[in-house]
N, C-alpha and C positions, 0 to 999 in steps of 0.2 A: 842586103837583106836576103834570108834566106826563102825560095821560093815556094809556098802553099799549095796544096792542092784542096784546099778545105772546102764546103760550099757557100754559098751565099748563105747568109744567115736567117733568109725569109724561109729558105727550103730546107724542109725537113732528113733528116739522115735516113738513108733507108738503112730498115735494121733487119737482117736476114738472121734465121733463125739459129739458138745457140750453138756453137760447136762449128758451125760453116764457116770456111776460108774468110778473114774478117769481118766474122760476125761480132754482134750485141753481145757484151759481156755480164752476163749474168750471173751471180753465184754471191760468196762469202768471204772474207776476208780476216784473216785471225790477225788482228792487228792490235791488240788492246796493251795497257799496261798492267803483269800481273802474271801468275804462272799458268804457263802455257798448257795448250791441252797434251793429253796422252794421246799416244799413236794411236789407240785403240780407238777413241773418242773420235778422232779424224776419221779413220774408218766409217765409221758408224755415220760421220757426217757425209761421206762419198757416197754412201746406201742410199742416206735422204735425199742430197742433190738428183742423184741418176733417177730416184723415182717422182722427185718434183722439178724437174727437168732443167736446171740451174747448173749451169755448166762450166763455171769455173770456181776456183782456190785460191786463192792469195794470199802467201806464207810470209805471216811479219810480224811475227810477235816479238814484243817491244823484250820483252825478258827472256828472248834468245839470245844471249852475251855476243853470238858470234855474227849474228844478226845486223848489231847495234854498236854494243860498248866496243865488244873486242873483236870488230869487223873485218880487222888485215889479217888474223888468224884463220889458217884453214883449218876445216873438220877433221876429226881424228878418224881413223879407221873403223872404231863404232860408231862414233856420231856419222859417218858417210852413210854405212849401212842403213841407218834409219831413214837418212834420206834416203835413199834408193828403194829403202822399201815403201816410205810412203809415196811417193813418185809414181812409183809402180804401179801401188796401190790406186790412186789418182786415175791414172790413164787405162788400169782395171772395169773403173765405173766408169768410163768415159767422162771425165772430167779434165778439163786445164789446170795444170798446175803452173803458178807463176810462184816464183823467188823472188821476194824484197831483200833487199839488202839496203842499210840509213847509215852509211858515212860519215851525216854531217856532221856529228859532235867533234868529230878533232881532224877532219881529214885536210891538207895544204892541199888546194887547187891545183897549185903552180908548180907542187912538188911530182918530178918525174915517177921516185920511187914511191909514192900512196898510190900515184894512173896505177902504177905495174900491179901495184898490192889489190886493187880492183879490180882489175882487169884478171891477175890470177884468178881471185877466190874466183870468179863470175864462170869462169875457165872451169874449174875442178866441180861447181854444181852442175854445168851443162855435161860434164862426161857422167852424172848420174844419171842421165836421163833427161835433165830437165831441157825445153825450148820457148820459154816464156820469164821474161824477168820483170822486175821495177825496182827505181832508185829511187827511196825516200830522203825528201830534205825538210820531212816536218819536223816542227817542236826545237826547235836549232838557232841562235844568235845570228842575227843579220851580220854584224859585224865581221870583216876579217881579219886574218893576221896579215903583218907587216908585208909578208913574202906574195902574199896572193892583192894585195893594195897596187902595186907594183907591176901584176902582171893584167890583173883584170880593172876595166874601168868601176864593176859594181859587181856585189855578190848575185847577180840575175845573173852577168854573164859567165859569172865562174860555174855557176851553176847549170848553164846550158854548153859549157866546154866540154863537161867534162860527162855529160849525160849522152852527150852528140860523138863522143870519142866511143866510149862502152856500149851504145847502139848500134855503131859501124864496125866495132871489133866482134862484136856476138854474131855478127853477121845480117843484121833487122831482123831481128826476129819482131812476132806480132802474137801477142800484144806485148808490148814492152810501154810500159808503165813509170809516169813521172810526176813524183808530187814535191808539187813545189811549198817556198819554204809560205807564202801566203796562200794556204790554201782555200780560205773560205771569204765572203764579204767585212768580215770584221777585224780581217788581220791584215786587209789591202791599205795601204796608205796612200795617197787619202782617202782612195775608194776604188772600189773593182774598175771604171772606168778610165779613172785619171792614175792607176797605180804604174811607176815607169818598172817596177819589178815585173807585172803581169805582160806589159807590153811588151820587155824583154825577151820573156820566156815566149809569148805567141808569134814574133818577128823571127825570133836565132834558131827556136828547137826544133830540129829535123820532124817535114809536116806526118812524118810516119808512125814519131811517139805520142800515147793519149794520155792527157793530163789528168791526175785526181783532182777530186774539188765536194768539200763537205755541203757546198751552201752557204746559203745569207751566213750562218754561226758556224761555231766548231758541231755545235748538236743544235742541227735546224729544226725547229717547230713545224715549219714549211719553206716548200723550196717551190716556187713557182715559175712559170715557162717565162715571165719577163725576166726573174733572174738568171737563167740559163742563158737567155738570148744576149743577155749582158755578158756576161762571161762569155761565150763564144764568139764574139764581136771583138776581144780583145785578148785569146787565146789564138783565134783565127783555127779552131777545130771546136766541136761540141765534146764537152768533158764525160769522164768517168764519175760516177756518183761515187765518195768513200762516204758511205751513209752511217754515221754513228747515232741513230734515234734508238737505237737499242743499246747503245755502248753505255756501260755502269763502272769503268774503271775508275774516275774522281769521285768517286763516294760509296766507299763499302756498307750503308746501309740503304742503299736503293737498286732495284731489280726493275726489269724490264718488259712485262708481260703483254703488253697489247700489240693490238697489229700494226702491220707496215700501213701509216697513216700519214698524209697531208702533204703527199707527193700524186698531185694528178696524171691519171694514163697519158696525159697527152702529152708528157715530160718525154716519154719513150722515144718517137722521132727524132727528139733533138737532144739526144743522148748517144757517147757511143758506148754506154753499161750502166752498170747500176751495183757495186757489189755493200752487201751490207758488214759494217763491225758488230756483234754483238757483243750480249755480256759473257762478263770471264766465267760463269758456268753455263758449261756447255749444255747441259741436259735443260738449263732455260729457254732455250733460243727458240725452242720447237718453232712456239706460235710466229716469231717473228723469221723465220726463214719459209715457214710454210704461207703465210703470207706472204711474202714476199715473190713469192712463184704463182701465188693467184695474182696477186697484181700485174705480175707480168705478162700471164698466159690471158688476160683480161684484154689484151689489146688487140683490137683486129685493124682489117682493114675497111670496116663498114662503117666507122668514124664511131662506134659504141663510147660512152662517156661514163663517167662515174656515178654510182651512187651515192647520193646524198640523202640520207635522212631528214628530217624534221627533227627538232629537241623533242625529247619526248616521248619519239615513234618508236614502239614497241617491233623488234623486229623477227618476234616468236612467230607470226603465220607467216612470216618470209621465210625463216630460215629449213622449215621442215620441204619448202617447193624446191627452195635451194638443195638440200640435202638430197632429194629425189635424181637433181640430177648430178650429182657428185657422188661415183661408186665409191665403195668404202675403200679402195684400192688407193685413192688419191690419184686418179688419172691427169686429174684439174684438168677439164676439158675447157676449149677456147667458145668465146663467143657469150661469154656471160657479161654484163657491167659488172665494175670494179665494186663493192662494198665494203669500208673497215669492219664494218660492224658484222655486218652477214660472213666477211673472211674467218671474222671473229671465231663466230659459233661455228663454220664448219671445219677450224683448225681446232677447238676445244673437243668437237665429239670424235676428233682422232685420238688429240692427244690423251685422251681419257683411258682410252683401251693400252696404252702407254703405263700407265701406269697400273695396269694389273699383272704385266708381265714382268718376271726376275728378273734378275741383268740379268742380259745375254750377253756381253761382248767386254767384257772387263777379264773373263777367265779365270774366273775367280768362285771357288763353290767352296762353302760348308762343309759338315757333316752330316751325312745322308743315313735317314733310316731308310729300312729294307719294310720296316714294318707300320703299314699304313694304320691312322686313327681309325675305329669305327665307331661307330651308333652317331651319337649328337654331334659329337665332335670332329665331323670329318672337315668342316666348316671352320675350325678354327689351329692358328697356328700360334708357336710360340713365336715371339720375337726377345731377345736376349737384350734387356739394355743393362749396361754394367755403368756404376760412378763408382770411381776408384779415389776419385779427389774428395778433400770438402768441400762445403758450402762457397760459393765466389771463387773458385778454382779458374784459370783463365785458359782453359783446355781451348785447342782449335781444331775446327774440323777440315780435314782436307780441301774442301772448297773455297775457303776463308780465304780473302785477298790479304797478305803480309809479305811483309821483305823478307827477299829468301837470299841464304849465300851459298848455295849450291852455286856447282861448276855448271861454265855452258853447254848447252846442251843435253841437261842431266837432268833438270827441271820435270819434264815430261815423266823421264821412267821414273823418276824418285813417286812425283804424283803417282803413277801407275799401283806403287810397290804399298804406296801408301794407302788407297782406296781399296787396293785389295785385301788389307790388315782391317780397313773400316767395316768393309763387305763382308769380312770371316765374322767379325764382332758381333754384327748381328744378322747374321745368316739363320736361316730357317734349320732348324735342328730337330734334336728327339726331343720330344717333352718332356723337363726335368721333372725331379721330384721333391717333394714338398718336407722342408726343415723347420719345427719349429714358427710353423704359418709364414716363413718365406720361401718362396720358392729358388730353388740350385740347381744348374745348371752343370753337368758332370768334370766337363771340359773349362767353363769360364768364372765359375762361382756362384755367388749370389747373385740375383738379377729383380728387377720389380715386378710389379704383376705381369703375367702373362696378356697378354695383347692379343684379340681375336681379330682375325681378318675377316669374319665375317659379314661387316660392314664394309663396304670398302668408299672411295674417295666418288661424288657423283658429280652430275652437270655443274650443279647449281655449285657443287664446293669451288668447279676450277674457276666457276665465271667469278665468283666471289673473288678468289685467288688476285686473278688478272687484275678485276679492279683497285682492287689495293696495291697492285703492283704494277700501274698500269701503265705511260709513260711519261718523257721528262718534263713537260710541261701540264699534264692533265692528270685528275684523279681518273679513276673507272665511277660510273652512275652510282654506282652502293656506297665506295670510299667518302663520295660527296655529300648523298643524302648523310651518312654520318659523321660526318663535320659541320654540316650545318645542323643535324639535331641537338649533338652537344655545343653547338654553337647556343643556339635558343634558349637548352635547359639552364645553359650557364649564364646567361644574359636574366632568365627570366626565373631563377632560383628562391629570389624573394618574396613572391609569393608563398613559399613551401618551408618559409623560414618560421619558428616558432618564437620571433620577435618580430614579423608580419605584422600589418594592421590590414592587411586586406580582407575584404568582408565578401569575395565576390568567390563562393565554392566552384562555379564554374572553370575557375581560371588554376584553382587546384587541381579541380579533378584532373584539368589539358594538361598541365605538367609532368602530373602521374601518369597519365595514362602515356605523355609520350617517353617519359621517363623509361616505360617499363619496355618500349618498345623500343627506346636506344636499348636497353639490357638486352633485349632479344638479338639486337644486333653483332653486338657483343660476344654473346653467348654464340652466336653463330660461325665466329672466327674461331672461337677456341673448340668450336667442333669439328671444323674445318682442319684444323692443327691438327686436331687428336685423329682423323680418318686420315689425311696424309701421311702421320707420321707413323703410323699401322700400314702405309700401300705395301703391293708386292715389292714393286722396282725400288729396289735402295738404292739405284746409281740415280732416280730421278731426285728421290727424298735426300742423297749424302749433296746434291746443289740447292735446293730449294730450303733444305733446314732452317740454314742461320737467320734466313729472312722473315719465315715463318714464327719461330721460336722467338723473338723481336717481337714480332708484331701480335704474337701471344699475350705474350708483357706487357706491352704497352694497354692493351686493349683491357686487360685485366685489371690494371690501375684505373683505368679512367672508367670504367665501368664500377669501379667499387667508392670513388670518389664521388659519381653521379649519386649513386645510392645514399653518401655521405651527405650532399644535400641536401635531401629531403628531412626538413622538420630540426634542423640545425639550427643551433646560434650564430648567426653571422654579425661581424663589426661592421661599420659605414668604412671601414679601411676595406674591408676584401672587396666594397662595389666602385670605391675610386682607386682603388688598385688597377683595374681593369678598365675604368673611362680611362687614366691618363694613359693606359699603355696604347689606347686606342681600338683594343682585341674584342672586346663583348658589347660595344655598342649596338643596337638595333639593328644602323643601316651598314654595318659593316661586315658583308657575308666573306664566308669564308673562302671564295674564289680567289680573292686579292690577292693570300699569303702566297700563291701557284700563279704567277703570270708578272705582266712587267715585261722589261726590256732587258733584264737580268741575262746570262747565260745559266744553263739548268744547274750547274754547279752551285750556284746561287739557294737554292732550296733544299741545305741539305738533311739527309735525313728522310725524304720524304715523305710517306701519310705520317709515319711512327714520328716523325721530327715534327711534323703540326699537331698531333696529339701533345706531343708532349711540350714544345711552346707553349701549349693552352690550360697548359696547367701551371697553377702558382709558380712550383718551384720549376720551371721551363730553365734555368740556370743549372742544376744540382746534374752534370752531365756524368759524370761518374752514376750517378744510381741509375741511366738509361744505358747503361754499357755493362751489357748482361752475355759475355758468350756462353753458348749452348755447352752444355754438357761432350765429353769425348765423344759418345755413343748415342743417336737421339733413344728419348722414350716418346711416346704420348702420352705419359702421368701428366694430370693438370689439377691443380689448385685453383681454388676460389679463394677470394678475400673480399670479406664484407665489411660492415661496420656491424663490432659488438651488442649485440643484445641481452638482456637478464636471464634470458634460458640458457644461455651461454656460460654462466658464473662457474656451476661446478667443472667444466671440464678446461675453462683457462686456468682455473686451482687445480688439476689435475696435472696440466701442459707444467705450469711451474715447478708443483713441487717435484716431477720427474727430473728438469732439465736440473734444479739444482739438488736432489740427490747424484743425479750421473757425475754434477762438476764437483762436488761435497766431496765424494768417496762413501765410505762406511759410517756417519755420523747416525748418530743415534735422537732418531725423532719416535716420539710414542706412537702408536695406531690409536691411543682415544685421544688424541688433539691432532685428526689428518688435517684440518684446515691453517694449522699454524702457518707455515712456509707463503703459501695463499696468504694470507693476510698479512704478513711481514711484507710483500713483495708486492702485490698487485690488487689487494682489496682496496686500498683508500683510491688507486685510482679509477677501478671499476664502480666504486660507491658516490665517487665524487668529480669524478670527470670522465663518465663514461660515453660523453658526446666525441671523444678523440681516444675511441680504440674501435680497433680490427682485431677482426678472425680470420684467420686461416684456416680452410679445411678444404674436405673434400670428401667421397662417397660414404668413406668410412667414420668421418668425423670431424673434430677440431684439433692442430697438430702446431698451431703457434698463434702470436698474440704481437698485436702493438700498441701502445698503450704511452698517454701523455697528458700532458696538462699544459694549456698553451700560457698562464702566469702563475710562477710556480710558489711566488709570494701569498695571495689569497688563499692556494690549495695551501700551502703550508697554516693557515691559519683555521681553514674550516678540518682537517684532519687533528687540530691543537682541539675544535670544541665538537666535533661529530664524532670523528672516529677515532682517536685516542683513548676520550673516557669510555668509549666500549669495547674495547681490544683492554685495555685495562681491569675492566670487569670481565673480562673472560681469561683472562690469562694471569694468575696473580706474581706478584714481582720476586725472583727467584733469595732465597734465605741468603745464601752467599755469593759472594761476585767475585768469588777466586777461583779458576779452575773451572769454571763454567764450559759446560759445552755447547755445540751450537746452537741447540735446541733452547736453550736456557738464556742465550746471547739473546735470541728475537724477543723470547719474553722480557726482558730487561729494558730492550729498545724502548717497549711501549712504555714503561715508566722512568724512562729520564725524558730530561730534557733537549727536544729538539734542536738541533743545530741551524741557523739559518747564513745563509747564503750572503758572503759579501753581493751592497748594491751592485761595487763598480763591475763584478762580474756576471749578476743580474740584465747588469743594461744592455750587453751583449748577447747572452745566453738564458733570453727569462721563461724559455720553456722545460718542463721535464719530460724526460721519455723512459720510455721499455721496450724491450723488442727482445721475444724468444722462438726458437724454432725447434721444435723436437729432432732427434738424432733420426728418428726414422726419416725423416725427409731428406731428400737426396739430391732434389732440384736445387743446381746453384742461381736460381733467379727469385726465388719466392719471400728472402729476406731482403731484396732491394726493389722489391714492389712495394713491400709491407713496409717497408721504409720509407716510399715512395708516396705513399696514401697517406700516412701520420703527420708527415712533414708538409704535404698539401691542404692536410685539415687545418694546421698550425699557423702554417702563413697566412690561410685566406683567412684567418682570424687575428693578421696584425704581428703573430712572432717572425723574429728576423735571426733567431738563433734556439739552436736548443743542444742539452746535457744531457748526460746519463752518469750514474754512476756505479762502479766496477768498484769489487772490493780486491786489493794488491794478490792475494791469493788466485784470483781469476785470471790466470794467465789469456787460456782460452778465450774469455769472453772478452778481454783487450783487445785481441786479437778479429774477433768476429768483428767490434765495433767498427774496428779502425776500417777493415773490406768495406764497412755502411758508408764512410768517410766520415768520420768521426774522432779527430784527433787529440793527444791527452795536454789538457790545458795544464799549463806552470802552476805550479803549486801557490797559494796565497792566502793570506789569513785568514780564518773562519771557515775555511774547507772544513768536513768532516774528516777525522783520523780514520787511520786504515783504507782508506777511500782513494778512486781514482777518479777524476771527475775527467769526464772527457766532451766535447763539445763540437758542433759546429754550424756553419752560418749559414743563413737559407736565404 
């Protein structure tokens, strides 16, 4: 057995401050799966470390090729350079730089020539500079090959062979870093105590290397000092925290905003670090690294303990005492108790001031005037959004987690090359001038309304932020209150239903009145969006977008859907729809869907994925996969449910979209409503409980429109609104050669086509859906699709149609983006028609 020098496990490590000759490792660790950061971004993160006084680096990002995959290759002569500059860079700010390097996917234990191929690489990083390493053996098959069965009794000890070889050949350096292939409570067999893999590694590994270790999970909820003390009892050293409470790599639509939480100060003695993984965009981490250094600088020696809140306890007169004694500098002075919550608010009124300022540090600049606005306008700037794509275009923006096939290494500057094309895009420029009531932009084209920064992003927008992106087991206080209001409104809708029998106004008015205050809520995020996506800092807005832009969407459906609600026909199917799912019962709050023994990959999606669970079509995963535009704007749309003041300007939206698709067809100006009543009057006349509006400051700009049994509308348009479309429009002299105009009048005097049953049975709702040309947002027709198809189900439809006439390439086209695919042709179709469908 190899001989320890560890301590007793009752006694605490002493942890001498960061940077001192075997000190406490503090700092951050880039270890995620997903593209790496840019060098510049590192930088930026040694500035932050040296001034929140975290003083190591740990380079391991999983989609460094040379890192990982193609780990016996050595760096090319640029790829070195980088190293060496970041390195440099490192030991610049006074920071540790340590080197990962992960083998384990193919490396033979027992094979001489892979020792030597490690042993080189490890060789040609230390002549950059570096004097800190780690060997990662996570995420890797227990299992060995034939060659290594043969030489090792169990993969523990191949794994301490050969960690024990490259320690003594680097010469011990400290800290040199070893994460084994179990690294957390749930991956020990049969358990951190009885596991002979842990016991391996804490008997064989020379006592000088410090082992990683995530916690009870791969992403612990909490990690508490009894499970530490388990772990060290059979490491036979106190571990390194790889803390991934912040890490968002298994699920690209959840973000990480709140603080370093549910790890107690008193973790620190029996520790020998702490480094955290965050999320793969960098400009997120702020809160959770600046935290993360109040927590630390939180620990004295006068046994100070943590704060603990109350449920409940408002921590606004706390935080402003707090604030008094934290210079705006961020000195994070010692001697304070630890608070998540008080960390909270005083990493938000930094990061705030963050986002009033340009990049800095991307090197990346516009086109600069010489000549400053005056009078009103010194206050307001442009911001240039371009969409160059359609409607549903699948544009990604740089931050966007996707499989990349760039070469190793290259990842970085490509991002670099790439943010800085994003950054020109929309770079603060001259103020264009005005075409035609759009505004152009001399250098980039057309662009949408000009955007004033006059406003800019405030407290309350980030604390919002945070909440809804708060971390992986908990909402933020606001995210929850509104889950559990739309929880109630949905639970308790029938009331507000206008096939109600309830007699008691009280319990209206409480629906309305909280109705209007989830709306408010609502309304809040998409103000929040719209001031964000106007900040100075584009480098903060080109990581924070995609998530933002999300949860816009999401928020805008279910807000337009609560409004659908009120005063609705609902069937007894949309209220045992929801007993049997189990989701809207009383006593069933919405904490349950966020908790469990699950690991956090479990809940994906986050707040936006229980939103959208919670609605009908919680299936229809295509219409919640909205990516952002190339270029963010903050244009935002609203979508309501249809009203009668609304009739002339959805006759307006139609008859535009289908002259644009027509061409030059010749419609009169004394019958403007023809188009209109061929296309969307019977169902505004007759099924106006199942349409939306779209608009927005300016107006109404699209339309959804349906009927959830298309058999009864076909019969009440046969005795309501036929014979008066009839009487207004008389039936053309000849039927040859007719043009379009002449076609619709026709329509109304034959006879109706109806709908084979058997494709009824599947498909027994109708739909519409149009979107004016001027809108440019590729998310605002799969909202609107979104809301109709929710109106549809909770009233019992399980499929619905549209139909395209063969001419409509375009609009084929548009439906199919809604998912909407063109059903087999079968008898009793209309001619010339495309019918297309699908299931809800």
């Amino acid at each position: 057995m190899v001989e320890n020098n560890a301590q007793p496990p009752g006694e605490p490590v002493v942890s001498p401050e960061p940077g001192a000759g075997g000190g406490f490792i503090i700092g951050v660790v880039e270890g995620f799966y997903g593209r790496p950061w840019t060098m510049a971004q590192r930088e930026e993160l040694f500035r932050r470390q040296r001034k929140w006084g975290l003083k190591t680096y740990l380079y391991a990002p999983k989609d460094d090729y040379k890192h990982r995959v193609f780990w016996r290759e050595l760096y090319s002569v640029e790829e070195a350079e980088r190293l060496v500059t970041l390195i440099s860079s490192a030991k610049e700010h006074g920071i540790q730089f340590i080197y990962a390097i992960s083998p384990g996917l193919d490396i033979t234990f027992s094979s001489q020539k892979d020792v030597s191929s490690l042993k080189r690489k490890l060789d040609q990083v230390s002549h950059f500079g570096c004097t800190s390493f780690a060997l990662l053996f996570d995420d890797i098959d227990h299992n060995m090959c034939p060659a290594d069965k043969g030489a090792f009794s169990s993969i523990a000890h191949a794994h301490v062979s050969i960690t024990n070889k490259v320690f003594h050949f680097l010469g011990k350096p400290h800290p040199f870093l070893f994460c084994p292939t179990e690294y957390c409570g749930t991956l020990c067999y049969p358990s951190v105590s009885q596991s002979p893999y842990l016991h391996t590694i804490g008997e064989k590994l020379d006592p000088g290397i410090q082992v990683l270790w995530t916690g009870p999970e791969v992403v612990s909820k909490e990690i508490s000092l009894h499970s530490i003390e388990e772990v060290f009892q059979v490491l036979k050293r106190p571990p390194v925290l790889w803390d991934n409470i912040h890490a968002n790599d298994y699920d690209p639509k959840r973000l990480f905003l709140g603080p370093f939480k549910g790890r107690p100060t008193e973790l620190i003695p029996h520790l020998q670090g702490v480094l955290t993984n965050p999320n793969c965009e960098f400009e997120c981490n702020f809160i959770a690294i600046h935290t993360l250094a109040m927590w630390y600088k939180s620990r004295t020696d006068d046994g100070h303990g943590d704060v603990v809140m109350a449920e409940g306890e408002d921590s606004a007169v706390l935080v402003p005492i707090e604030l008094e004694k934290q210079a705006r500098d961020e000195s994070l002075e010692k001697d304070i108790p630890y608070s998540p919550e008080l960390a909270l608010q005083l990493a938000l009124t930094v990061w705030l001031t963050e986002f009033a300022q340009p990049h800095k540090y991307y090197g990346c600049h516009g086109p600069q005037s010489d000549t400053k606005p005056s009078g009103a306008h010194t206050a307001s700037t442009i911001i240039t959004t371009i969409f160059q794509q359609p409607i549903m275009s699948l544009g990604l923006l740089p931050s966007q987690k996707k499989e990349s096939d760039e070469e190793p290494m290259e990842m970085a500057e490509e991002k670099q090359e790439e943010m800085d094309r994003f950054l020109t895009a929309v770079e603060v420029g001259p103020v264009p001038r005005e075409m035609g009531g759009r505004l152009v932009d001399m250098q980039l084209g057309l662009t949408e309304q000009a955007v004033s920064l006059a406003d800019p992003p405030t407290l309350e927008d980030l604390q919002l932020l945070v909440d809804l992106f708060y971390l992986p087991y908990e909402h933020g206080p606001q995210a929850m209150q509104m889950l559990r209001e739309f929880n109630w409104l949905r639970a308790n809708c029938s009331v507000v239903s206008v096939s109600s029998k309830c007699k008691e106004p009280h319990k209206v008015a409480e629906w309305r009145t909280r109705a209007k205050m989830f709306g408010g809520m609502c309304s809040s995020v998409i103000q929040m969006f719209t001031r964000l996506s106007s900040c100075a800092s584009r480098t903060i807005l080109c990581d924070l977008y995609p998530y933002i832009w999300d949860m816009k969407n999401i928020m805008s459906v279910v807000k337009a859907f609560v409004l659908w609600l009120d005063g609705r026909i609902l069937s007894t199917s949309f209220y045992c729809y929801w007993i049997d799912n189990g989701r809207w019962c009383h006593n069933q709050p919405p904490e349950v869907l966020l908790g469990g023994d699950q690991e956090t990959w479990a809940f994906r999606g986050g707040l936006a994925g229980e939103f959208q669970r919670l609605l009908p079509i919680d299936g229809a995963v295509d219409l919640f996969y909205q990516p952002p535009p190339p270029v963010p704007t903050s244009k935002t749309y609203s979508i309501r449910p249809y009203a009668p003041r609304d009739e002339p300007a959805v006759y307006r939206i139609c008859s535009e979209v289908f002259r644009e698709a027509a061409g030059d067809q010749a419609f009169s100006e004394h019958e403007p409503d023809l188009i209109g009543d061929r296309l969307v009057g019977g169902f505004l006349t007759l099924s106006p409980e199942y349409s939306f509006v779209l608009e927005d400051e300016e107006g109404i700009w699209g339309y959804a429109l349906g009927t959830v049994h298309v058999e009864p509308f076909f019969k009440k348009c046969k005795m309501c609104w036929i014979p008066s479309m009839q009487e207004k429009y008389s039936k053309p002299k000849c039927e040859e050669q007719l043009s379009e105009a002449q076609k619709m009048k026709l329509s109304f005097h034959e006879e109706q086509e109806s709908m084979p049953e058997s494709f009824l049975s599947s498909f027994p709702s109708l739909i519409k859906l149009d979107v004016h040309s001027k809108v440019t947002d590729p998310s605002v027709a799969k909202c609107m699709m979104g809301c109709l198809l929710s109106s549809l189900k909770a009233n019992g439809s399980h499929g619905a149609y549209c139909e395209v006439r063969e001419t409509e390439t375009k609009m084929v086209s548009f439906y199919n983006k809604l998912g909407l695919f063109e059903v087999a042709s079968m008898e009793g179709f209309p001619k010339d028609v495309i019918i297309m469908g699908r299931t809800l």
